[in-house]
Each structure stands twice: as C-alpha cells, then as structure tokens.
C-alpha positions in Angstrom: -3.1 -22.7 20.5 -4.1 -23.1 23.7 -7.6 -23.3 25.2 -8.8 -19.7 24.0 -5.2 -18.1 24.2 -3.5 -17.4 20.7 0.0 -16.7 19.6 0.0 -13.6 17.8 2.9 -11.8 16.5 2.9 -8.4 14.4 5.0 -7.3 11.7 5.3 -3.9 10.7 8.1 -1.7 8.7 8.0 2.1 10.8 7.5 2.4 14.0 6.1 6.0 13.9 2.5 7.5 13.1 -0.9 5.9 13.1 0.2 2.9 12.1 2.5 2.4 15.0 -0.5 3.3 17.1 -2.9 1.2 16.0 0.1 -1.6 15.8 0.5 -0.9 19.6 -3.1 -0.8 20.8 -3.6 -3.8 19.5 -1.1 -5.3 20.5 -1.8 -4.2 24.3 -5.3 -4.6 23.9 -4.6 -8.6 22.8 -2.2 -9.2 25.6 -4.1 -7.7 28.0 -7.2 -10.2 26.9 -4.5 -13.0 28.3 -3.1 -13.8 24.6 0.5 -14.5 24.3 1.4 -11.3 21.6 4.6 -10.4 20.0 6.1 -7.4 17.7 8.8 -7.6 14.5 9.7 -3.8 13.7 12.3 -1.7 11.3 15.2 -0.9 14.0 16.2 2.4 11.5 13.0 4.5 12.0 11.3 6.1 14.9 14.1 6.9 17.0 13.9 8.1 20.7 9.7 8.0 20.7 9.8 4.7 19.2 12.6 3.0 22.0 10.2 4.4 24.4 7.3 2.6 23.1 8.8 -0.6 23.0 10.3 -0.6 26.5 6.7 0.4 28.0 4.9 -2.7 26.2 7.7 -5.5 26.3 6.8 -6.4 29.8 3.3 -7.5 28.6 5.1 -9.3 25.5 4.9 -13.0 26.3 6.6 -13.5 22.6 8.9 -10.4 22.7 9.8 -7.8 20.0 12.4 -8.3 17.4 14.0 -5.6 15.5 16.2 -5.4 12.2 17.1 -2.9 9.5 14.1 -2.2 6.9 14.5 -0.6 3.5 11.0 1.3 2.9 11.1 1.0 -1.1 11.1 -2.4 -2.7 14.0 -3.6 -2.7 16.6 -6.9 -2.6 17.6 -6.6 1.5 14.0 -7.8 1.2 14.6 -11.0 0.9 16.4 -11.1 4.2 14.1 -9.7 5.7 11.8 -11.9 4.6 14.2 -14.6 5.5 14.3 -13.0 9.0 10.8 -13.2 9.8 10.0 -16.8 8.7 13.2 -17.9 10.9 11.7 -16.1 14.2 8.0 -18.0 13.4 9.7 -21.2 13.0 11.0 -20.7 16.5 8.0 -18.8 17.9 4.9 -20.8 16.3 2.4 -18.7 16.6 -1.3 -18.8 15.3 -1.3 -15.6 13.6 1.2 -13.6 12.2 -0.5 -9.7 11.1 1.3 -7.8 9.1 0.8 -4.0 8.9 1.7 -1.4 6.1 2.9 -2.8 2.7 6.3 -4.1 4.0 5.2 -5.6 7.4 2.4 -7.3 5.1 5.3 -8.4 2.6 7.0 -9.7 5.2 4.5 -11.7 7.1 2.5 -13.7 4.0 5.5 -13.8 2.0 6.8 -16.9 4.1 3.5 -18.8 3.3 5.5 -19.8 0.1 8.4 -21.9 2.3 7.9 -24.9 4.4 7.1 -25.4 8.2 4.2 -22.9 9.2 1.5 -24.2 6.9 -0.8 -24.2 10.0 -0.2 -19.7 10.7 -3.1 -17.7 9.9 -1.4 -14.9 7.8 -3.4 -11.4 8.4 -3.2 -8.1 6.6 -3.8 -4.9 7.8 -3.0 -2.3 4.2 -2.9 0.7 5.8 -2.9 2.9 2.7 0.9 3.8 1.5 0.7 1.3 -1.2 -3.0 2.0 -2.5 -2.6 6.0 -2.6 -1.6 5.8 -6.5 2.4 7.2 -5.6 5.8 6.8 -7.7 6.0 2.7 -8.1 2.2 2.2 -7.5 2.3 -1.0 -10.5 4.7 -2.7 -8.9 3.6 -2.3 -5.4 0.5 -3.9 -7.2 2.3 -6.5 -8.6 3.6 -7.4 -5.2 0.5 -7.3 -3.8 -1.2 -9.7 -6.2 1.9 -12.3 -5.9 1.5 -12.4 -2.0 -2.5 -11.7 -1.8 -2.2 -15.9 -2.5 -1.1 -16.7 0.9 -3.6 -14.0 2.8 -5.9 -15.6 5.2 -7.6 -12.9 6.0 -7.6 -8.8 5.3 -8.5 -5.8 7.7 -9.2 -2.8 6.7 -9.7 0.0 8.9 -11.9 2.0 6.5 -14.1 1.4 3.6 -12.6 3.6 1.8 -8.7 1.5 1.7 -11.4 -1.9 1.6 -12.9 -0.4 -1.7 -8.5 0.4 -2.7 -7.8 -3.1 -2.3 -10.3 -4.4 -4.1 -9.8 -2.1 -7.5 -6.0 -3.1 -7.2 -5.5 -6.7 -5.7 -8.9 -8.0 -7.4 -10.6 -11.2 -5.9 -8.8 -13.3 -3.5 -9.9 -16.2 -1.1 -8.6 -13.9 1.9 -11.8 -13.2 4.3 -12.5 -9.6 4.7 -13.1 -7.6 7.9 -13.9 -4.0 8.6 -12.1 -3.1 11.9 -12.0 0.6 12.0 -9.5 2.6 13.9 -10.6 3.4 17.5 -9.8 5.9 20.2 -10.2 5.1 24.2 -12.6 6.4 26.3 -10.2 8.7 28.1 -9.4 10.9 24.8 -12.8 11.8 24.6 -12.5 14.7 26.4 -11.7 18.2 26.0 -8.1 19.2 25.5 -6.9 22.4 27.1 -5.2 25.5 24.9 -2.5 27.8 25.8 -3.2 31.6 25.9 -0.7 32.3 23.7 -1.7 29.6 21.4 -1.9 30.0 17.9 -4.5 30.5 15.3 -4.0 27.4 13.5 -2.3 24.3 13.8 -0.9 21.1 11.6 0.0 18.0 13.9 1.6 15.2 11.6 3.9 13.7 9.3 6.0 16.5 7.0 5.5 14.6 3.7 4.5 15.0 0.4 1.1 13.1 0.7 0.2 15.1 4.1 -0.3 18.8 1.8 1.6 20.6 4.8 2.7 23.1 1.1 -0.8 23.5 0.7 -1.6 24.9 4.1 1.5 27.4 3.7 0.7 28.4 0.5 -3.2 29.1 2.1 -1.6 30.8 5.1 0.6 33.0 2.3 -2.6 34.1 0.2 -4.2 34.9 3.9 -1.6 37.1 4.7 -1.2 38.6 1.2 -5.0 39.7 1.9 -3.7 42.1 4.3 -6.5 42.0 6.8 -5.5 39.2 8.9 -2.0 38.1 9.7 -2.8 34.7 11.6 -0.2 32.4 12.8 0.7 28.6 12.3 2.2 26.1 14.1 3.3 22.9 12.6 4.3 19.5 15.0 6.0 16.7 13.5 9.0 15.5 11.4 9.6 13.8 8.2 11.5 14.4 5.1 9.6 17.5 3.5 10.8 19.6 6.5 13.6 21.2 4.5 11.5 21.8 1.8 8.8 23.3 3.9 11.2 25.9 5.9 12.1 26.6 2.6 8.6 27.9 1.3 8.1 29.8 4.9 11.2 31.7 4.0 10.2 32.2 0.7 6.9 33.8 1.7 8.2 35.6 4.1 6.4 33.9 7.3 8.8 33.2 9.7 7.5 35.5 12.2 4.2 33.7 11.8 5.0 30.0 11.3 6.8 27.8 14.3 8.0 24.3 13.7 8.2 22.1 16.3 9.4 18.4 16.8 7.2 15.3 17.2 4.7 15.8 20.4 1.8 13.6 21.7 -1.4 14.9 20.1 -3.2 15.7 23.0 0.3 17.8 24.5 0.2 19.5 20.5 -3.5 20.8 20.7 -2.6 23.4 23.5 -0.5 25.4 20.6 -3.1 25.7 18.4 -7.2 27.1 18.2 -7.9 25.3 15.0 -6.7 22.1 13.8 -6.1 21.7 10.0 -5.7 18.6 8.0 -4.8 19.4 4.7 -3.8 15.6 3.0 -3.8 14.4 -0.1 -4.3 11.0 0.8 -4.9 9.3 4.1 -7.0 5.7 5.1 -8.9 6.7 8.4 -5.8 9.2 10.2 -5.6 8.8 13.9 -4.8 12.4 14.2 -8.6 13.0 12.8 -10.1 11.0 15.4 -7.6 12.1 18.5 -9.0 15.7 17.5 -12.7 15.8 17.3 -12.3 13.8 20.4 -10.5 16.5 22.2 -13.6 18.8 20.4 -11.1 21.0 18.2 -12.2 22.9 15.4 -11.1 21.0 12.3 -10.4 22.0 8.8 -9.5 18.6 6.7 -9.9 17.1 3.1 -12.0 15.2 1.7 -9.5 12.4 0.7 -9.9 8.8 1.8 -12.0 7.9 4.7 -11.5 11.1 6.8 -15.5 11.3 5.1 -16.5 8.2 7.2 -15.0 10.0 10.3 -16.9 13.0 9.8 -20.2 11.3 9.0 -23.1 13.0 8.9 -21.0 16.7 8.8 -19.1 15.2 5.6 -19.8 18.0 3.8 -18.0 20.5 5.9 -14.6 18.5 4.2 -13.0 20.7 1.2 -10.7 19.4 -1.9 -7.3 18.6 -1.2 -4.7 20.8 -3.4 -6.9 24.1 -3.1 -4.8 26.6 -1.8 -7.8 28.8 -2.5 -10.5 27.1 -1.1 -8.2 26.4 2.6 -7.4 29.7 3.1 -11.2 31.0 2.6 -11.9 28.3 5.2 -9.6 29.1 7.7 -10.8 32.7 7.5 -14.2 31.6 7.8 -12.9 29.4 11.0 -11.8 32.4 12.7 -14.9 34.9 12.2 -17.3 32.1 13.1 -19.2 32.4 16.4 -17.4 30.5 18.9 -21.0 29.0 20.2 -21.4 27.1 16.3 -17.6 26.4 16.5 -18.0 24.5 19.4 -22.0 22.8 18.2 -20.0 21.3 15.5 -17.1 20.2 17.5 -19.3 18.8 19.9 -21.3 16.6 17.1 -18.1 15.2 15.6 -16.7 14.6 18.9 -20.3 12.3 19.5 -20.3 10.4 16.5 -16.6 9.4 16.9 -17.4 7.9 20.4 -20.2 6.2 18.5 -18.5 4.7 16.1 -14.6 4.6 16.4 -13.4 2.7 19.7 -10.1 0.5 20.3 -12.4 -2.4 21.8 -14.5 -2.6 19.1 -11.4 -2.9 16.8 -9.9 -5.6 19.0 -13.1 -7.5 19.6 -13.6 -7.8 15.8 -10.0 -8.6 14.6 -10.2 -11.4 17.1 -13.1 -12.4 15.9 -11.4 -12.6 12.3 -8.5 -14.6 13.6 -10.6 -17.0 15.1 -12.7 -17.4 11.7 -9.6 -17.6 9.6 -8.1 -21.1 12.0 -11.2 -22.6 11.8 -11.7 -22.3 8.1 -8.1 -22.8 7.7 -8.5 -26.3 10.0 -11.5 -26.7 8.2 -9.9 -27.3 5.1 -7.4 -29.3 6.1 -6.8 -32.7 4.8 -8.1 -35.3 7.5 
C-alpha cells in the first residue's frame, strides 16, 4: 500500500443482478477515490449486458479484470478456481481481496489457507443466496464455517443477512460492518410511464426465490373475479422462464401477460403503473430501492430486509406465498386515489434518499478495510 492508495481486487461468481451492481459501484466508486481496483468474474453468465459492463469500467481498472468459467453449485472445478484466484493475487498483491456472493467469498478467503499473501485483508460481502435456507443450505454452512477462519472482515448490506450470518456461521474474529446498498443522487427522481403502459409490473430475476408464480397465480384469481381484467408485464431472464410461460398458458393470460428480456430498471418502469415485488427471499434488492426512488407504486413482501427499505411504511409489506393476499392488494392499488398513491410514493422515495446512498456505502467499506490492515499489522509478530 501506498500512501492512502489501496490495492483492491473483487471476486464475485455472476455478473448479473444486484450483486453485479453493487460489485460495480463499488468498484467505480474506489477507483474513482484514486485507489488502484481490480475485478475476478464467472466468464459463463451475464452475457451481452455483462461484456458491456466490463468494457465501460476496465479503463478506470488500474489492476484489470480476469475472467474464468464458474460452476454456481459446490462443486470440484472449485478447487481450480480457487487455485486461479490465489495465482492472480500472488502476481497482483493487493491489500484487499472482497469477495461477493457465496462463491466469490469462497474464492477469495479460501486462499488464506496457502502461502504467500499472509499480509491481504480477506473481505466478505454474503449477499444472501447461501443464507435463504435453499436445497444444500448444511453444506453451504459447512463451507461457510471452514472459510469464516480466514475472514478479516464481513459486510453486510442489511441487518437482516447480518442477523443470517450470525445464526449460521456463529462467532468469528472477522470485524463486522453494516454498509447498506445505496442508490445515486441522479435515480432519485421520477421515472416517466408510457401511455400504453400496463397495470402492473415485475422487473427481476425469473427464479424460484423471486415468487414471479405467485404474482401470476394473483393476477389469475384477479381475472377469475371477473370485474377487472388488468395486465402484467414481466422484465428479466433466468431459469423459471419456461416454467412461467407455462402457468400464463395454463391460465389462459397471454393476452394479458408480456415477457420481455433484461432492461435497465429505470428504461422498465415506463411499461408498467405499479411495481410488484413478490420474493420469497431477498437481502436489501436493488430493484426496491431503484423504484421508490423513481416514486412508483410498490407492492413487495415482507421477506428479508425489503422492511428496513420501507421503514417507517413497513407495514404496508404483505406475506410472501399469498396468492390471496397479492391479488387483494393489487386491486386495492388500482382503486386507490392517485393523490395517496403518490403521498406514499413520495415518503418512501424520502426515506431512501435518507438512508440508502452509494457514498455512504463506499465511505464505510473503506473505512472497514482500513480497520481490518491495521488490526491485521497490529497483530503481527514484530
């Protein structure tokens, strides 16, 4: 390190979702500040959007980015990759390697255990996948014990995945930091709508954990009302597409649903009136934030720490897996007066500028880095 500059690269598995995006905010953010900052990605996933991505920020990359194939389940390629990462720090030395996600976290402690970078900081930034109690849940545990040995320090960007951590991984000697997700100052503003836009609208991932069969189902028992025949768009990808055309069919919607690729969020809110978020399981999701800052109507769950996004209008959140319970509340959302549709939108919208920026997140994971070297020098035998 030199002077206040600091090596830093990032490891993460998929380059696609809010991961990615907080992965490359930070990352820009860090450079930017005059730090020399580098990225280690799965070359499989994210396709076109992804490319793009890395060709805009490798210019401001002082430490490049490094791609290579990477397997999303456990499994033994990971010990190449492994392998992989510890060769590329060996030649890059940097201060701090952060890993991101379960594998990018993997893949950036796990080298602690083999010689020559004794003196890295080794971050972690969970960003839920792991903790959200899915198929292989105990042994993504018992990975994330095993490696929790060489953490220096953890991030969490909600209390809710800080409190997840905890129950699974126990007590480490990692410091702890709460650096929420943040938006910049130019999303906080409006977003425009199309005339022909559509009553309601999911912008995400299409898989299981997102509940996307939960809002058709509620759109379904809408329609089987009789009174109201509202439409639906959905924006995204992901491996529950097939599954989801399937139930449209099934119900008979396809006049009344669209499917559309992955779009920016802000270029997505134009399709639809009211935005609904109907997951199962989420840490603190981007696509939350990015829409009460453009002050959309918002229909979401009560799961994870989409609660601390909402704040003081928590209660307006409903139980994930309710077919029932969505489908009264999107009525509701279209009968409403559009003068307490848009109070509400307008509160949210205020307590996410409040609480949820990208300089406050990259002030305070700094700060951790910096605490981490010097208690990691600290200990150091003289």
């Amino acid at each position: 390190m030199s002077g206040d500059c600091l090596r830093i690269v990032h490891v993460l598995r998929a380059p696609v979702g809010g991961l990615f995006r907080h992965v490359i905010d930070l990352a820009a953010a860090q450079a930017a500040l005059g730090h020399q900052v580098g990225l280690i990605a799965d070359s499989s996933t994210g396709g076109d959007a992804a490319a793009r991505a890395f060709r805009a920020i490798a210019p401001h990359l002082a430490l490049g980015v490094e791609r290579f194939p990477m397997r999303r389940e456990p499994h033994l390629a990971d010990f190449a990759g492994i392998l992989r990462v510890y060769r590329h720090a060996l030649r890059l030395r940097p201060d701090v390697l952060h890993g991101h996600g379960s594998k990018g976290g993997l893949f950036a402690r796990a080298n602690g255990f083999l010689p020559g970078l004794g003196d890295v900081v080794r971050a972690y930034t969970p960003h839920g996948g792991s903790f959200h109690h899915q198929p292989g849940h105990a042994l993504h545990m018992f990975v994330e014990r095993l490696v929790a040995a060489q953490t220096d320090i953890l991030f969490f960007e909600s209390d809710y995945i800080a409190n997840e951590v905890s129950k699974g991984v126990g007590p480490t000697r990692a410091l702890t930091r709460v650096a929420k997700n943040g938006l910049r100052p130019d999303e906080l503003a409006p977003a425009p709508l199309d005339a022909c836009a559509a009553e309601f609208l999911y912008v995400g991932e299409l898989s299981s954990h997102k509940g996307v069969d939960t809002l058709i189902d509620a759109l379904a028992i809408i329609h089987g009302a009789g009174a109201q025949k509202p439409n639906l768009v959905i924006v995204g990808s992901g491996r529950e597409l097939d599954r989801l055309a399937a139930m449209v069919e099934r119900y008979d919607l396809n006049r009344h649903v669209t499917f559309h690729g992955v779009l920016p969020a802000r270029e997505a809110f134009a399709l639809g009136r009211v935005v609904v978020a109907p997951s199962r399981a989420e840490s603190l999701p981007y696509i939350v934030l990015e829409t009460l800052a453009a002050e959309k109507p918002l229909i979401a769950t009560d799961v994870g720490g989409v609660g601390e996004i909402f704040g003081p209008l928590r209660d307006r959140l409903i139980p994930r897996d309710r077919a029932d319970i969505l489908a009264r509340a999107m009525v509701e959302a279209m009968t409403r007066p559009l003068e307490q549709l848009q109070a509400e939108s307008l509160a949210l919208k205020t307590h996410v500028a409040q609480h949820f920026s990208v300089d406050a997140m990259v002030r305070d994971v700094l700060a951790g880095y910096r605490e981490a070297l010097a208690r990691k020098r600290a200990a150091k035998p003289r």
